[in-house]
TORPA-4810 file (N, C-alpha, C, O; in nm, 3 decimals):
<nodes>
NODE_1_7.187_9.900_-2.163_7.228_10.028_-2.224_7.110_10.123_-2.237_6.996_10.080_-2.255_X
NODE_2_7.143_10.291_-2.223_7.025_10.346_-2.216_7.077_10.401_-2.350_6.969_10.444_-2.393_X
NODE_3_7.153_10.425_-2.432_7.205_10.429_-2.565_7.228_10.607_-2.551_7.186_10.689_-2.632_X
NODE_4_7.303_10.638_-2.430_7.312_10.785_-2.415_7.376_10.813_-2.307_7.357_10.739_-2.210_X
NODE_5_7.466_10.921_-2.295_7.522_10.923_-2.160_7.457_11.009_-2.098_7.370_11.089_-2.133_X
NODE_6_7.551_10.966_-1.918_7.473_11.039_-1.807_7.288_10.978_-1.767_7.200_11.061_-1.748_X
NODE_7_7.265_10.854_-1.763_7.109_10.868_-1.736_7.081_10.880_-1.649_7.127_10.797_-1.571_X
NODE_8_6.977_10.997_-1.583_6.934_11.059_-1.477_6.771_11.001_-1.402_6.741_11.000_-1.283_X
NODE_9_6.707_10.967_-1.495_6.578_10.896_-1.456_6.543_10.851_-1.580_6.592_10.876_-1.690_X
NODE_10_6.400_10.739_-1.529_6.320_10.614_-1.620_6.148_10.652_-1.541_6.093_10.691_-1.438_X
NODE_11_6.129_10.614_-1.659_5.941_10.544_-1.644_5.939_10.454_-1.730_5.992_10.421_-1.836_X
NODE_12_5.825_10.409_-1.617_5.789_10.275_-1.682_5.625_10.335_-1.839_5.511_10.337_-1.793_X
NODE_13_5.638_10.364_-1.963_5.524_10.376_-2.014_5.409_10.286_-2.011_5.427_10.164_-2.014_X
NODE_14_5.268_10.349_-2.004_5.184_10.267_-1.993_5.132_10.140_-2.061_5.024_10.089_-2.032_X
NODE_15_5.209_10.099_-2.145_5.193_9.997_-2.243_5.250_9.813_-2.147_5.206_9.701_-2.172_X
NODE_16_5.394_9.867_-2.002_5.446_9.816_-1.895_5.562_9.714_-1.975_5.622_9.616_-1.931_X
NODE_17_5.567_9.781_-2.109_5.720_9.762_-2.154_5.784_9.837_-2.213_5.867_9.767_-2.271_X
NODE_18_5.808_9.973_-2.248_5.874_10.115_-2.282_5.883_10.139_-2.178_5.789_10.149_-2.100_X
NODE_19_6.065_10.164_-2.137_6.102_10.275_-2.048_6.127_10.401_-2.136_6.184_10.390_-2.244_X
NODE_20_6.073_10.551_-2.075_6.119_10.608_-2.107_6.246_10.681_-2.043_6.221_10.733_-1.934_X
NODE_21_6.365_10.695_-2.084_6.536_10.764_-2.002_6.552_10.856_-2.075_6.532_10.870_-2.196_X
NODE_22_6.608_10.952_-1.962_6.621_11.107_-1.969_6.777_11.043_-1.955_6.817_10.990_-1.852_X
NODE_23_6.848_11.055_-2.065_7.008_11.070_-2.074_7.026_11.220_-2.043_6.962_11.287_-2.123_X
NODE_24_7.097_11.299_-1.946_7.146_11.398_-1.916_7.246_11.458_-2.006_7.251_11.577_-2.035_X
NODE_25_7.344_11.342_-2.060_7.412_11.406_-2.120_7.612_11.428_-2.111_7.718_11.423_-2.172_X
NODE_26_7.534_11.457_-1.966_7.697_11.471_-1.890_7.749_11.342_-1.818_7.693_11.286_-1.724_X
NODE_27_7.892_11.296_-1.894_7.982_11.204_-1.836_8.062_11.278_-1.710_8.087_11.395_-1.682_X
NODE_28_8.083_11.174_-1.661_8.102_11.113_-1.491_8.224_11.021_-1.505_8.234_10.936_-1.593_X
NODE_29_8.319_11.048_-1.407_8.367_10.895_-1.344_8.421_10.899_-1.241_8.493_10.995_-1.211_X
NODE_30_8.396_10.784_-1.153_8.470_10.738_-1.041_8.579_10.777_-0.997_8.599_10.774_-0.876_X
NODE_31_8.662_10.814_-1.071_8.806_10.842_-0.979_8.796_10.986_-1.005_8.907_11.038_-0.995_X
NODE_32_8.681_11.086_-1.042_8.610_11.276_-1.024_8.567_11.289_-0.979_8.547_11.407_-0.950_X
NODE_33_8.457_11.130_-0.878_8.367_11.280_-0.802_8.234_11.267_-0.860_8.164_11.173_-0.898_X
NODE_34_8.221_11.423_-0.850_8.080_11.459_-0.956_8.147_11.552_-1.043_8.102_11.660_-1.082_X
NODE_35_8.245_11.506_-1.065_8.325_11.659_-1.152_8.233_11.597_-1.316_8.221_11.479_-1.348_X
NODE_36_8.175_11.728_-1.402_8.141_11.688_-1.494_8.256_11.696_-1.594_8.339_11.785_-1.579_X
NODE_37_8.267_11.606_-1.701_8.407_11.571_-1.798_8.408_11.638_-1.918_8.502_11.691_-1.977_X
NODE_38_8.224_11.622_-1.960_8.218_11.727_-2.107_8.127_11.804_-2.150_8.068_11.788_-2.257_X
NODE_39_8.111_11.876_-2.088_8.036_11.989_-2.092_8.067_12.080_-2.211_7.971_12.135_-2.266_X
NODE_40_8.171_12.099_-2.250_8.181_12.141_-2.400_8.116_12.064_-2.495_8.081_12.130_-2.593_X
NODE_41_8.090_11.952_-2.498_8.068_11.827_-2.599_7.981_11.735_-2.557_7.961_11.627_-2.613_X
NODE_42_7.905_11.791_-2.417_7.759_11.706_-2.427_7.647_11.715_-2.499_7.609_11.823_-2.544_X
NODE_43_7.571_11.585_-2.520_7.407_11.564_-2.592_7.377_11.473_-2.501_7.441_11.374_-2.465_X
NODE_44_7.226_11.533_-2.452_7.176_11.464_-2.409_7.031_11.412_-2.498_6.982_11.468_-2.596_X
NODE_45_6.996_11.322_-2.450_6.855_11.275_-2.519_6.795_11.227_-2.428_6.804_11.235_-2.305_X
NODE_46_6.714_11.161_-2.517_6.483_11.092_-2.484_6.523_10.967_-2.545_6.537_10.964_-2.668_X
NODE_47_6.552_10.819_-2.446_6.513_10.730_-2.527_6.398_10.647_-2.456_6.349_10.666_-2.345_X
NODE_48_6.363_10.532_-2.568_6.237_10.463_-2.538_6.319_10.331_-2.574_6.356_10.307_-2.689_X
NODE_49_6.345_10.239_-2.450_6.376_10.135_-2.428_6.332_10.026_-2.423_6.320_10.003_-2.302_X
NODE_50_6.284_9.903_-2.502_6.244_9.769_-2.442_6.306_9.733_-2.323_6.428_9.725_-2.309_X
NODE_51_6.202_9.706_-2.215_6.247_9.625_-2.120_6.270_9.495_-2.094_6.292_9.443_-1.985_X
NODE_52_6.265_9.447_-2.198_6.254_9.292_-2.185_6.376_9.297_-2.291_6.478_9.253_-2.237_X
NODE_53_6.393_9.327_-2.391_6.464_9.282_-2.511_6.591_9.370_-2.490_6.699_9.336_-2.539_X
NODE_54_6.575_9.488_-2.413_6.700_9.582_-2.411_6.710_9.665_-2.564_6.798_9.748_-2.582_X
NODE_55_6.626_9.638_-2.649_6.609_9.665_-2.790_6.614_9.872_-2.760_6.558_9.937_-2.671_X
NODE_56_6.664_9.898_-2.824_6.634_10.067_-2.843_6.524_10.101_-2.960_6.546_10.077_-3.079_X
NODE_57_6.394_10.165_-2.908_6.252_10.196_-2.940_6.263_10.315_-3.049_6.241_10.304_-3.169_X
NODE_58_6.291_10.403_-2.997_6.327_10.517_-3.031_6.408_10.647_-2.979_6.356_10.680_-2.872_X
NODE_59_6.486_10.710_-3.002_6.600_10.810_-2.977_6.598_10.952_-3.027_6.628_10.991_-3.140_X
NODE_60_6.557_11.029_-2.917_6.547_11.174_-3.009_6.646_11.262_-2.898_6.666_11.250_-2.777_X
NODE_61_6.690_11.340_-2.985_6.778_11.462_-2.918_6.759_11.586_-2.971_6.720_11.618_-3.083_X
NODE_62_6.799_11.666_-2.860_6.773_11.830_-2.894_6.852_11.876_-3.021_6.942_11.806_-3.068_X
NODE_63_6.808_12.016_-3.085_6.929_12.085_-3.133_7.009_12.097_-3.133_7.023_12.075_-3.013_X
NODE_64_7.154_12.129_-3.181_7.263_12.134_-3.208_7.307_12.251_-3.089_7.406_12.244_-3.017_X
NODE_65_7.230_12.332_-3.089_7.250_12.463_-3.024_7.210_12.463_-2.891_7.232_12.552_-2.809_X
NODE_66_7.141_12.341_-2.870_7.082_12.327_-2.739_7.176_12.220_-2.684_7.121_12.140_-2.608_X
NODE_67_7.273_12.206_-2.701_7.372_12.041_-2.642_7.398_12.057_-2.507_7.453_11.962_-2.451_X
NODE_68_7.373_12.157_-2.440_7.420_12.187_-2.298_7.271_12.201_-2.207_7.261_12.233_-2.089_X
NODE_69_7.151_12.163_-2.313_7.051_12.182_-2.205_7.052_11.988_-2.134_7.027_11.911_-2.226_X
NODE_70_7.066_11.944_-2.052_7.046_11.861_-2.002_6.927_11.784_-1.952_6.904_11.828_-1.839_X
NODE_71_6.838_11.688_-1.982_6.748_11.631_-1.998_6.749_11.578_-1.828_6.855_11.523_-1.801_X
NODE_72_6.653_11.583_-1.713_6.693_11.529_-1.621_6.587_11.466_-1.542_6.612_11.358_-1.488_X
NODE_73_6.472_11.520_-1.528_6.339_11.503_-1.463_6.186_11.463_-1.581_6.141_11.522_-1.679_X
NODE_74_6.153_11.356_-1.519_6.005_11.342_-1.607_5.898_11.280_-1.521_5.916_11.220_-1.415_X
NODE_75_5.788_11.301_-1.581_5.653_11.240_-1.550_5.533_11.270_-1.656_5.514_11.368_-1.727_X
NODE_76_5.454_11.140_-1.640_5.345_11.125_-1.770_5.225_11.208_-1.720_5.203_11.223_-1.600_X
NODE_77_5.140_11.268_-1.828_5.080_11.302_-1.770_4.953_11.186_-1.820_4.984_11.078_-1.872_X
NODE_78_4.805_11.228_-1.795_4.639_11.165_-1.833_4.655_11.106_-1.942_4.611_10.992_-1.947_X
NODE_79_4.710_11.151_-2.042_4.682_11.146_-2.189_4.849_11.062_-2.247_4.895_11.058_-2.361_X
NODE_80_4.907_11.003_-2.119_5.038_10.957_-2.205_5.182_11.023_-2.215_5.292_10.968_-2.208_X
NODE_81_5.151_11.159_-2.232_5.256_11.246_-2.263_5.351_11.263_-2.189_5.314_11.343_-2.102_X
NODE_82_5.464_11.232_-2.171_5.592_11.250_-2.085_5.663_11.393_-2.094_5.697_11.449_-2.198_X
NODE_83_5.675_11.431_-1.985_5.716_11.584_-1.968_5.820_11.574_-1.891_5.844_11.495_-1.799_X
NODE_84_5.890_11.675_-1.942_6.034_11.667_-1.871_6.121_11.769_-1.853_6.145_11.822_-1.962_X
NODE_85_6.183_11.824_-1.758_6.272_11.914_-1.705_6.413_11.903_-1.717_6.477_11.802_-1.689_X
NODE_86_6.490_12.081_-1.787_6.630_12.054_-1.782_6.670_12.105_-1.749_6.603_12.172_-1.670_X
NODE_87_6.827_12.148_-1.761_6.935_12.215_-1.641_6.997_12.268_-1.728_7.040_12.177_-1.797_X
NODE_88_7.035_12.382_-1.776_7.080_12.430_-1.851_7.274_12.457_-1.816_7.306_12.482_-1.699_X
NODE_89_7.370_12.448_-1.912_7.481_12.389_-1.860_7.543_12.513_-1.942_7.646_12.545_-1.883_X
NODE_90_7.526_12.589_-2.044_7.605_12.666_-2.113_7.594_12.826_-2.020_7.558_12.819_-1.902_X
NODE_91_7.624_12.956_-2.079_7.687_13.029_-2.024_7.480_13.132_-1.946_7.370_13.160_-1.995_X
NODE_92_7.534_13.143_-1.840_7.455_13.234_-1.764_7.328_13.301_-1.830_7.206_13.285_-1.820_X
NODE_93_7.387_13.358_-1.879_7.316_13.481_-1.937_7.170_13.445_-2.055_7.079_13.524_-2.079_X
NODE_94_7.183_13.316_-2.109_7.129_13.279_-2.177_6.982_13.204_-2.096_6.970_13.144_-1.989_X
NODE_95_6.904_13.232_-2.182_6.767_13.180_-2.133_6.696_13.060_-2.210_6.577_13.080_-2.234_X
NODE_96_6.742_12.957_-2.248_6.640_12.870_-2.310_6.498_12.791_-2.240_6.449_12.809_-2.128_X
NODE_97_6.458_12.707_-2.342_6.321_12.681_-2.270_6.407_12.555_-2.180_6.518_12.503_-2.190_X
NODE_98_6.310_12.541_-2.107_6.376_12.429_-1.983_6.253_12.326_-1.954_6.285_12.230_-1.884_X
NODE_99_6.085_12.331_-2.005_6.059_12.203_-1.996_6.027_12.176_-2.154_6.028_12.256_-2.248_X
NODE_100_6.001_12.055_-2.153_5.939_12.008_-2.277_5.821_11.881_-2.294_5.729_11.873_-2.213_X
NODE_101_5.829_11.821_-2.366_5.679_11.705_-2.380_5.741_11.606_-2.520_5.791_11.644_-2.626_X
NODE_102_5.717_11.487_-2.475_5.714_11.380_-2.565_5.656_11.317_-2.572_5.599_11.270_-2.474_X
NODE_103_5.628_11.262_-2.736_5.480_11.154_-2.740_5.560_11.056_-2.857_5.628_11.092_-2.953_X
NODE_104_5.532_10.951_-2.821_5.571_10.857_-2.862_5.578_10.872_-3.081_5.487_10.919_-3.149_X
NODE_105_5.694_10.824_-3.130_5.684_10.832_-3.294_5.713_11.035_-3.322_5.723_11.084_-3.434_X
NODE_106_5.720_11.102_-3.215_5.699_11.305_-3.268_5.820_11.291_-3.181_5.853_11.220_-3.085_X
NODE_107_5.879_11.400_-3.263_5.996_11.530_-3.202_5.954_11.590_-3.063_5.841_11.615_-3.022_X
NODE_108_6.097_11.610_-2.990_6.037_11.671_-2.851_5.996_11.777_-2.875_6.029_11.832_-2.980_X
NODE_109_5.908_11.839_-2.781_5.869_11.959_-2.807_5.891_12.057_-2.703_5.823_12.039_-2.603_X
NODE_110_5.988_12.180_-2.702_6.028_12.252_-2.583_5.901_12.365_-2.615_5.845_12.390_-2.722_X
NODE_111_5.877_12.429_-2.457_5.742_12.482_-2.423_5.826_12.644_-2.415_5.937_12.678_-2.374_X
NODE_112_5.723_12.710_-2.469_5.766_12.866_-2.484_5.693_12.892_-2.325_5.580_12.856_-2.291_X
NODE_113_5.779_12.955_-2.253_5.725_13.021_-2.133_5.712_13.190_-2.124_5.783_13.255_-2.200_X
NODE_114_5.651_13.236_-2.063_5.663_13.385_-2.025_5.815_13.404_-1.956_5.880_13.328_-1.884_X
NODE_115_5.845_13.540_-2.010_6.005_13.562_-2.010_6.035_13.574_-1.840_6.145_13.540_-1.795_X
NODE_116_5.951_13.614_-1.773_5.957_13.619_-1.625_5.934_13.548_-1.549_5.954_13.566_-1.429_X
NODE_117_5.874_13.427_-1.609_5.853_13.266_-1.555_6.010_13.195_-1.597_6.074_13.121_-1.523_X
NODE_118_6.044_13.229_-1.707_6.169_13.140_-1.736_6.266_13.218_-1.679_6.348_13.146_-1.622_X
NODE_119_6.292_13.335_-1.669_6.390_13.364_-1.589_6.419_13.335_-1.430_6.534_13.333_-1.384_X
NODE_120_6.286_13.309_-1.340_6.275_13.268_-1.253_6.344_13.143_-1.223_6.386_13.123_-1.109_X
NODE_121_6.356_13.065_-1.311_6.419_12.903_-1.308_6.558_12.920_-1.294_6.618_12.835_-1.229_X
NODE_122_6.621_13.014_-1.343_6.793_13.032_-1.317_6.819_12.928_-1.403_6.939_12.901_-1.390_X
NODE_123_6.771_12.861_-1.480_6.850_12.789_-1.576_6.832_12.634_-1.536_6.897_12.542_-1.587_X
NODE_124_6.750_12.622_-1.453_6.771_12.474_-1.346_6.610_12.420_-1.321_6.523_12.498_-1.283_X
NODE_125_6.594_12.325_-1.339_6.438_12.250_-1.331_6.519_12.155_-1.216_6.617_12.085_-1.242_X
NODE_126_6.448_12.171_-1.071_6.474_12.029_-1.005_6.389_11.915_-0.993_6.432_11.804_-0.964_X
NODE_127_6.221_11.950_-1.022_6.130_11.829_-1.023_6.072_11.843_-1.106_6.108_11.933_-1.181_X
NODE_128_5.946_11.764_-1.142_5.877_11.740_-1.297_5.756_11.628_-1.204_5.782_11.514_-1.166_X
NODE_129_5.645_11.690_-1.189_5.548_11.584_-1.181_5.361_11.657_-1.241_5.312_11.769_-1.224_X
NODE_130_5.321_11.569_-1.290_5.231_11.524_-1.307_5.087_11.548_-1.237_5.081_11.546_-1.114_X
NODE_131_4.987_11.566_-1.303_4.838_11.559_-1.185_4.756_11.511_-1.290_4.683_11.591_-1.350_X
NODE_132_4.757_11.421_-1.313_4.602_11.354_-1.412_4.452_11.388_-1.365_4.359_11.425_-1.437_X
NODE_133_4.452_11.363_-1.213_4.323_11.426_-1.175_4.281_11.595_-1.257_4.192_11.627_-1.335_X
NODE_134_4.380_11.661_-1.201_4.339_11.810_-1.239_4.389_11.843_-1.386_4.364_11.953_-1.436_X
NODE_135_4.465_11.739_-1.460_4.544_11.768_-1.607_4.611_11.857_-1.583_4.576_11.950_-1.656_X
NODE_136_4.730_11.900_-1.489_4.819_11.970_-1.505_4.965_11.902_-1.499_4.980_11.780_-1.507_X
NODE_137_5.050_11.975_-1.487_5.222_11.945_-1.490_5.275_12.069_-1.378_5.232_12.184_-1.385_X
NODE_138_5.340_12.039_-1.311_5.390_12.177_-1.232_5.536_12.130_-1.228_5.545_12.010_-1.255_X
NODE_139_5.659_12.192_-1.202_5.747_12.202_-1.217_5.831_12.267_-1.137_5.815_12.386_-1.164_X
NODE_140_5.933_12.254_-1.031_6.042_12.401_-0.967_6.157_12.406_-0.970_6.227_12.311_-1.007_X
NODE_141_6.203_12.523_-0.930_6.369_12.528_-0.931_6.435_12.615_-0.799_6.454_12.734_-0.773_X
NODE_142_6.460_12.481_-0.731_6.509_12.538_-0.633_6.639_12.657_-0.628_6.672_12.742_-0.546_X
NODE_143_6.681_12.621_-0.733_6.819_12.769_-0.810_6.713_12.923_-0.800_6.756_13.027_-0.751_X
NODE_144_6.572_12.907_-0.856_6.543_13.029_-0.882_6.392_13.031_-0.751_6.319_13.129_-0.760_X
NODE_145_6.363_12.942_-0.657_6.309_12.975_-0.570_6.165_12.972_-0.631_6.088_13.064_-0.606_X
NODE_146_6.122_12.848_-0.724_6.024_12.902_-0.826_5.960_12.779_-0.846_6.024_12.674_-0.862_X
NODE_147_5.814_12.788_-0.845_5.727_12.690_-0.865_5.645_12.712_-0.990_5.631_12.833_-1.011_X
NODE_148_5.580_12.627_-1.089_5.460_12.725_-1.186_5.415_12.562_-1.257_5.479_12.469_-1.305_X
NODE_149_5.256_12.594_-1.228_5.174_12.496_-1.257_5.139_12.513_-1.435_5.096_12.616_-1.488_X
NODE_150_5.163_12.408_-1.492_5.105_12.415_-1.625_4.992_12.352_-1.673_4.960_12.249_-1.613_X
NODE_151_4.923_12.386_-1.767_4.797_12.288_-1.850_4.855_12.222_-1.903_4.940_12.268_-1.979_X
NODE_152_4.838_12.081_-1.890_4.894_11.964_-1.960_4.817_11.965_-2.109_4.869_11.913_-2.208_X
NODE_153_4.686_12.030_-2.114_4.623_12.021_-2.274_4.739_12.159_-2.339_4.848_12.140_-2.393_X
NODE_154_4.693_12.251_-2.318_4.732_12.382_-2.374_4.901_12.373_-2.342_4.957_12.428_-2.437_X
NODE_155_4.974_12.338_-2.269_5.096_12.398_-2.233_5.096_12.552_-2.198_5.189_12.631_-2.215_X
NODE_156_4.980_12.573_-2.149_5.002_12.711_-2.069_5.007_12.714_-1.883_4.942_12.666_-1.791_X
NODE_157_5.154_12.819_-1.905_5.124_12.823_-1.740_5.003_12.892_-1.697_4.932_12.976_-1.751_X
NODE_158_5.001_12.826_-1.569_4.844_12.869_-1.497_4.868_12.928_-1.341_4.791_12.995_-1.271_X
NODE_159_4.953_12.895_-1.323_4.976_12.938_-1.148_5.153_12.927_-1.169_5.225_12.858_-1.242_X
NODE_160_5.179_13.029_-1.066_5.318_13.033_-1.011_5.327_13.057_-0.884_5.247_13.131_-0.827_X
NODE_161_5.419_12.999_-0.826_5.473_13.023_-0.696_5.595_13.082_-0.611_5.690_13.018_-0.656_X
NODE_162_5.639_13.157_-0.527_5.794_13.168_-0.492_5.786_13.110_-0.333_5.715_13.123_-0.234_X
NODE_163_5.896_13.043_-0.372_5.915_12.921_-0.234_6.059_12.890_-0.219_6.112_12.816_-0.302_X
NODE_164_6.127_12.940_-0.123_6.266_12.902_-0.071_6.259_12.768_-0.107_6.181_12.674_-0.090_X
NODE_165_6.395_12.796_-0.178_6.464_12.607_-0.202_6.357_12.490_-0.222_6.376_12.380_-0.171_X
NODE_166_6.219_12.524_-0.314_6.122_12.445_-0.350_6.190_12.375_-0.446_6.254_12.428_-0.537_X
NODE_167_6.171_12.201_-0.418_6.195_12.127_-0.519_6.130_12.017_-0.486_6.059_11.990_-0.583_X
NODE_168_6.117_11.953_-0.419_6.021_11.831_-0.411_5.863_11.830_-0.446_5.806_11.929_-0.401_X
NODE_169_5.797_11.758_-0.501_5.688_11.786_-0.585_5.613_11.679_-0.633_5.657_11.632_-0.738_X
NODE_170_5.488_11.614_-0.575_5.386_11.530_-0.614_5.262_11.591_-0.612_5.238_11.695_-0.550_X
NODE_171_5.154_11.506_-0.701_5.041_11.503_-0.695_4.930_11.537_-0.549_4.948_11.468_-0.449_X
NODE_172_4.864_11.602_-0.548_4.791_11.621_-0.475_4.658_11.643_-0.438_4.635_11.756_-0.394_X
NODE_173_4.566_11.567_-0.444_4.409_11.607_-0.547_4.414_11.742_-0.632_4.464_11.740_-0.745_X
NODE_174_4.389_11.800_-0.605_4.365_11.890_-0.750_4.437_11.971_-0.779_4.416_12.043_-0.877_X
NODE_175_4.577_11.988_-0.679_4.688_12.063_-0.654_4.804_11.967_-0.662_4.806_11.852_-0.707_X
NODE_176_4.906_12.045_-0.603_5.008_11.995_-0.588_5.107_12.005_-0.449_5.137_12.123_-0.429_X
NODE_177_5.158_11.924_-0.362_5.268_11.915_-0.255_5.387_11.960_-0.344_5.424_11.942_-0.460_X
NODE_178_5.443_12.053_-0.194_5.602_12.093_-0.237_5.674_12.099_-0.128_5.623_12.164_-0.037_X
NODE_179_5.772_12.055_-0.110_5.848_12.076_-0.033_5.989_12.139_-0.054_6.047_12.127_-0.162_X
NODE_180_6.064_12.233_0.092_6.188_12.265_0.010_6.312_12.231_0.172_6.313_12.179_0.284_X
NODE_181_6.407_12.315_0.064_6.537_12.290_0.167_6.507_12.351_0.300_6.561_12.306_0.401_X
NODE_182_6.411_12.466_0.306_6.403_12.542_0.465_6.321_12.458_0.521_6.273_12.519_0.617_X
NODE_183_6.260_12.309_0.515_6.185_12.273_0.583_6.052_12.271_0.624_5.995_12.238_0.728_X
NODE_184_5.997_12.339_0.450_5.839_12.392_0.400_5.776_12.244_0.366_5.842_12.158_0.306_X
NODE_185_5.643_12.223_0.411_5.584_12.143_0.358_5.454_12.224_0.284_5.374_12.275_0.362_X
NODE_186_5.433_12.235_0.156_5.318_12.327_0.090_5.213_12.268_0.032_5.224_12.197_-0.068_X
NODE_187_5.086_12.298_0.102_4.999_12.157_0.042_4.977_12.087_0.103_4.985_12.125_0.220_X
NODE_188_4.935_11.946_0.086_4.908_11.806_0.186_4.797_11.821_0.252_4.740_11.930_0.251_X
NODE_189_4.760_11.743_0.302_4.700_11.772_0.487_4.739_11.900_0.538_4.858_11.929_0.549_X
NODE_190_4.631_11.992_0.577_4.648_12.078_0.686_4.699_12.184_0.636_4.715_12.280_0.711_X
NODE_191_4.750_12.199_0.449_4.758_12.300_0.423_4.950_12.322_0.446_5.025_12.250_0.512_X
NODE_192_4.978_12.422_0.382_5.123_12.470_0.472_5.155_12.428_0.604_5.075_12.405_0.696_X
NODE_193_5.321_12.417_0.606_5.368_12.364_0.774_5.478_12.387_0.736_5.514_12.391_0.618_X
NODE_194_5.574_12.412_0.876_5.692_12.397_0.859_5.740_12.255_0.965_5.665_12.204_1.049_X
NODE_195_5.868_12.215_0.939_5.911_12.114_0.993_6.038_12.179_1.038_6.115_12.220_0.951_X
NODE_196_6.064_12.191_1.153_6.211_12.308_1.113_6.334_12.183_1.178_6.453_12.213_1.184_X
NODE_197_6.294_12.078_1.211_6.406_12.002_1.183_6.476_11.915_1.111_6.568_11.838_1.137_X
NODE_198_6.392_11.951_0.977_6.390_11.861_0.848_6.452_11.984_0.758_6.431_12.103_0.780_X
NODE_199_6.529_11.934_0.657_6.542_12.023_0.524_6.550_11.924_0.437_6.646_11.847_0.433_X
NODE_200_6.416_11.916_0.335_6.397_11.847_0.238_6.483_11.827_0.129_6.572_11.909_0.106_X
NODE_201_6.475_11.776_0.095_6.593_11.729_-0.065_6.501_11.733_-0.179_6.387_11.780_-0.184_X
NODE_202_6.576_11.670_-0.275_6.483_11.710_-0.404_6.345_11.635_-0.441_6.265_11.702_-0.506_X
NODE_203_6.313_11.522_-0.411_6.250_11.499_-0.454_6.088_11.418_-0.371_6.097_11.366_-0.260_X
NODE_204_5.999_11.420_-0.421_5.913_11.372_-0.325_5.826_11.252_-0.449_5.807_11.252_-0.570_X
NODE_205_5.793_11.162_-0.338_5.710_11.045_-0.397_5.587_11.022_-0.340_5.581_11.008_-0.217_X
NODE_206_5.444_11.014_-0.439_5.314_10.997_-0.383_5.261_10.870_-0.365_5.197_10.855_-0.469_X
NODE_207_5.245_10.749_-0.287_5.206_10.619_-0.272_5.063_10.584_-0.277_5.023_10.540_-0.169_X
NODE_208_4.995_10.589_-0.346_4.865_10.602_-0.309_4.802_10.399_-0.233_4.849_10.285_-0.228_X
NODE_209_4.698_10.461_-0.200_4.711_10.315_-0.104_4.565_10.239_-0.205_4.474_10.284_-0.275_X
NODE_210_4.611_10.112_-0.162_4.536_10.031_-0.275_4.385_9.969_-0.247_4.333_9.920_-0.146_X
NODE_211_4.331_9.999_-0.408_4.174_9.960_-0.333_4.109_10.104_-0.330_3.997_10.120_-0.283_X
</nodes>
């Protein structure tokens, strides 16, 4: 049990028995589809799971007013801190914050952005990763065509980007790889490329090799 509905992703915390799960929020079933069921009446949460015992660690959830932001994407950063990206599910027009930060025993904490950085997101975070080397967090939304690097100390953004259908997103020495749906590779080796017989999906994974 992740003690929450809808769970969308896990980490393993560095301790290598706390998972942390991003419950989304939104119920699902088999004979819908992907049709979502309660979107009037979703909560999503942050729990911290024993892996061994299945025991529930700890459980935090948003505001009352926030029940439609959906919890979906995370990664730790240098210092521990799990950061995480949401999808906002209530009506258009509205702008809430969309990432936030959790530390183990504290309340989540949603990050005040510049009003033209958050509007950029359209309401939608598709990745959430991490750079311990450089201490940042970067984040995109392929809805709003939008990349923006944060300080993992300060929670200030530091760089932004605009990138067709950018959503895939790892570590990269002191930067960050992105990839999107047109078949952009941004970053890596060699700098920018296109692949034009590829259209990337959401998400990208960094393997580093051992030793």
């Amino acid at each position: 049990p992740t003690y929450g509905t809808g769970p969308h992703e896990l980490l393993l915390l560095a301790d290598g028995r706390a998972l942390a799960i991003a419950n989304g929020g939104i119920e699902t079933h088999p004979d819908f589809g992907r049709a979502e069921l309660n979107i009037a009446t979703m909560k999503p949460s942050y729990t911290l799971v024993d892996r061994i015992t299945g025991d529930l660690i700890e459980k935090h959830e948003l505001p009352p007013a926030l029940h439609q932001l959906s919890i979906r994407h995370m990664d730790r950063d240098q210092a521990g801190t799990v950061w995480f990206g949401c999808q906002y599910r209530g009506p258009a027009i509205d702008r809430p914050a969309l990432v936030g930060r959790a530390a183990r025993g504290k309340e989540l904490q949603l990050l005040e952005m510049p009003q033209d950085v958050l509007s950029g997101f359209r309401n939608y975070i598709g990745s959430v990763a991490a750079n311990p080397d450089a201490g940042t967090v970067a984040v995109t939304s392929p809805e709003g065509n939008s990349l923006a690097v944060i300080d993992a100390a300060s929670g200030r953004v530091v760089a932004t980007k605009s990138l067709v259908e950018v959503c895939g997103l790892a570590p990269d020495g002191a930067d960050f790889m992105a990839t999107t749906g047109a078949g952009e590779i941004v970053g890596g080796p060699g700098g920018s490329r296109a692949e034009p017989d590829y259209v990337w999906d959401n998400h990208v994974l960094r393997i580093a090799a051992a030793g």
